[in-house]
N, C-alpha and C positions, 0 to 999 in steps of 0.2 A: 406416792407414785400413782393413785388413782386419775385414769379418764387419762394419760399418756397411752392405753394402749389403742384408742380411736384416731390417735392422729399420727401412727407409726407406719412407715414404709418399711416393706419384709425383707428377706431375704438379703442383705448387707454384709460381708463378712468384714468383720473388727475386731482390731485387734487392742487387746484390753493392758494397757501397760501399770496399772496401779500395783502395788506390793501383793503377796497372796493373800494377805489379810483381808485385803479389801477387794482383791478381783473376785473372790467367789459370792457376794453378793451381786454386786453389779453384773457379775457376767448372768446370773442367773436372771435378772431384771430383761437383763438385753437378751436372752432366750425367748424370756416370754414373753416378747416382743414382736419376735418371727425372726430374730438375728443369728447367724453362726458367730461364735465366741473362740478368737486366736488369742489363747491369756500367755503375753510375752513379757511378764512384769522386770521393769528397769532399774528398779531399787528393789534390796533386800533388809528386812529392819531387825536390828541389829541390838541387842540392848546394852546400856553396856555395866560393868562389873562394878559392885563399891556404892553405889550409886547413898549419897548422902544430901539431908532436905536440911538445911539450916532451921531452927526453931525460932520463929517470928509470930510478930502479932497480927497474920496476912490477914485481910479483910476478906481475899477470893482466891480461888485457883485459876488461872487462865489456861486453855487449851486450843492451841491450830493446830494440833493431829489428833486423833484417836489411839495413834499410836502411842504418841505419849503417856496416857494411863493405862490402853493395856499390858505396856511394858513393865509398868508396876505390880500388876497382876497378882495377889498369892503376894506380897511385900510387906512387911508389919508397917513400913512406912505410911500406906496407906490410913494404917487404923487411928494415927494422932491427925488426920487429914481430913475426914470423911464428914466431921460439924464443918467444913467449911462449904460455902456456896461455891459452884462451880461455872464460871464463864467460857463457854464451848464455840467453837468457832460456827459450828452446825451439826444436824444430826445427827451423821456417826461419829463425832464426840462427843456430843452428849448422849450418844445409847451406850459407849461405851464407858463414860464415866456413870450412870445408870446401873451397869451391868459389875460395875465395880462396890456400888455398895452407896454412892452420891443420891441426895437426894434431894439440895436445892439446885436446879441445875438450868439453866438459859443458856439457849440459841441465840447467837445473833452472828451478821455479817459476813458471811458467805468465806471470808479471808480471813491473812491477819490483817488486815489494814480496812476491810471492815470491821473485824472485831476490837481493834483498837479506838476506830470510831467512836464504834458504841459503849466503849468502855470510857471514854475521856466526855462520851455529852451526858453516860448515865450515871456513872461512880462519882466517889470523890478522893481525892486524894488524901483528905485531913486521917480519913477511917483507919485508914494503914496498907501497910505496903502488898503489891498484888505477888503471887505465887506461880511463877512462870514455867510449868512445865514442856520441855521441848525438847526435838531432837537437834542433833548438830548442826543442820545446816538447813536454813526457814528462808522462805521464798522473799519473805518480807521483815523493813523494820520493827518488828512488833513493839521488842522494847525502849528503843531509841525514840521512837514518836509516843510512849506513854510517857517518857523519861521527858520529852521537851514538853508535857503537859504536865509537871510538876508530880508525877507518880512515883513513885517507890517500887521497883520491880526487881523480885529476887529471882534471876535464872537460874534452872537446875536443867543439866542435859540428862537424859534419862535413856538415850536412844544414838544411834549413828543408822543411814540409810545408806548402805554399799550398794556402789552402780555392778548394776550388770556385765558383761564381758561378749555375749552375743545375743542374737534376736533366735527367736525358735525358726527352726526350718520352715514352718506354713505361715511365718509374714510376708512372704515374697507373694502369695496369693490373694492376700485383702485388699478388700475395695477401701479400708478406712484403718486412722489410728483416734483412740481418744487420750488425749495429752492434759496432765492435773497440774503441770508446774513449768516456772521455766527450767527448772534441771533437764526436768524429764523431757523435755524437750531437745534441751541439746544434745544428750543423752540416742536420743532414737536417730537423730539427724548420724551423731556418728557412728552409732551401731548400723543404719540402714545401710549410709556408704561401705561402710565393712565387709557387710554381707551380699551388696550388691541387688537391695532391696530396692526397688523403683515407688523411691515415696512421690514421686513428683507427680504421680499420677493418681495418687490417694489423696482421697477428702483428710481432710485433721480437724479432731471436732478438741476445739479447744475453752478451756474451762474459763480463762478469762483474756482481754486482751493482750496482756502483756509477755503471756504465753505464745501468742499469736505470733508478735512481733521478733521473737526468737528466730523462725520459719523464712527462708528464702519468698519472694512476694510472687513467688513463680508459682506457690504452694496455693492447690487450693483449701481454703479454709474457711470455719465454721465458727464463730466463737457465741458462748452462751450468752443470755441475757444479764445474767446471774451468776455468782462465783457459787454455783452449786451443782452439784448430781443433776437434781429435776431437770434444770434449766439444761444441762448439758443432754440429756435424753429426749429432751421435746426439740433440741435443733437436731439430732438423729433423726426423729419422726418427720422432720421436715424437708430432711435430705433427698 
């Protein structure tokens, strides 16, 4: 996050929709930034019960949430897993597969469809099959586009992301929402109507395009450079 806080405009109030997990950094980022933080998160993450890893000769772990290992947390499943090399979508999964006990661990692609990218120009298929940790319901094909690149991908859901039911009382007062998904997007469209939240008049800083395109075009919007945090904080700053 270094050298984002020279090019930030102050005083913005946003409202921060990521799960708790992850709004109390970010929100703390966007503080020290000069922002008021409205933390109305729209998913609730969920783990779910039983949770069983088939015994393969995976080459890697794949990750597009962070969620997904620290839902493992404290797991003995973890401990036959930990010699494996871990493919992270971006930084907070790989801090938090880090934080778990991982320690070959690569960033790439910003998504799952960048990180599937980077997995089908850098992997190889012959090695063995990839280890797909996930929650129920993923923005993107992740496995379907490894699978039409000759991969081997064992899905395990580890997690379920429960919507919301309302927005907090002080979204009706922000100037902004920042949006990570297309769920979460539709998501706040029908919690705002609900509430009688006037997002039509709010910025939507949105994390990648197709997020975007969720949004009524009457909407005004932001979208990052980058399917990442950073990226999504410097088009804040630019606001």
């Amino acid at each position: 996050m270094a050298g984002i806080s020279s090019i930030s405009s102050p005083d913005m109030r946003l409202i921060v929709t990521r799960p708790w997990e992850d709004a109390e950094p970010l929100k703390a980022n966007l503080e020290r930034l000069g922002h008021e933080v409205i933390a109305s998160p729209l998913l609730e993450i969920v783990p779910r019960p039983d949770i069983e890893i088939p015994a393969g000769p995976y080459q890697a772990i794949a990750l597009t949430s962070a969620n997904a290992i620290r839902c493992l947390a404290g797991s003995p499943l973890l401990g036959r897993l930990r010699h494996l090399p871990v493919l992270a979508v971006g930084p907070q999964s790989g801090a938090a597969a880090r934080e778990a006990g991982f320690a070959a661990i690569s960033e790439a692609g910003g998504d799952g469809e960048g990180l599937a990218r980077h997995i089908i120009a850098q992997a190889r298929p012959e090695l063995g099959p990839l280890l797909y940790l996930s929650g129920l319901d993923t923005a993107s094909d992740f496995s379907g586009r490894l699978a039409r690149a000759g991969f081997a991908v064992t899905r395990v859901i580890v997690y379920e992301a429960h919507p919301a039911t309302a927005l907090v009382t002080e979204a009706a007062r922000a100037d902004g929402v920042l949006l990570y998904s297309p769920r979460s997007a539709r998501l706040w469209l029908d919690l705002a109507a609900k509430a009688g939240v006037a997002a039509d008049v709010m910025m939507h800083f949105c994390l990648s395009p197709n997020i975007a395109a969720i949004l009524p075009d009457s909407f005004a919007t932001r979208v990052a450079a980058r399917p990442e945090e950073a990226a999504l904080l410097e088009i804040i700053g630019r606001a």
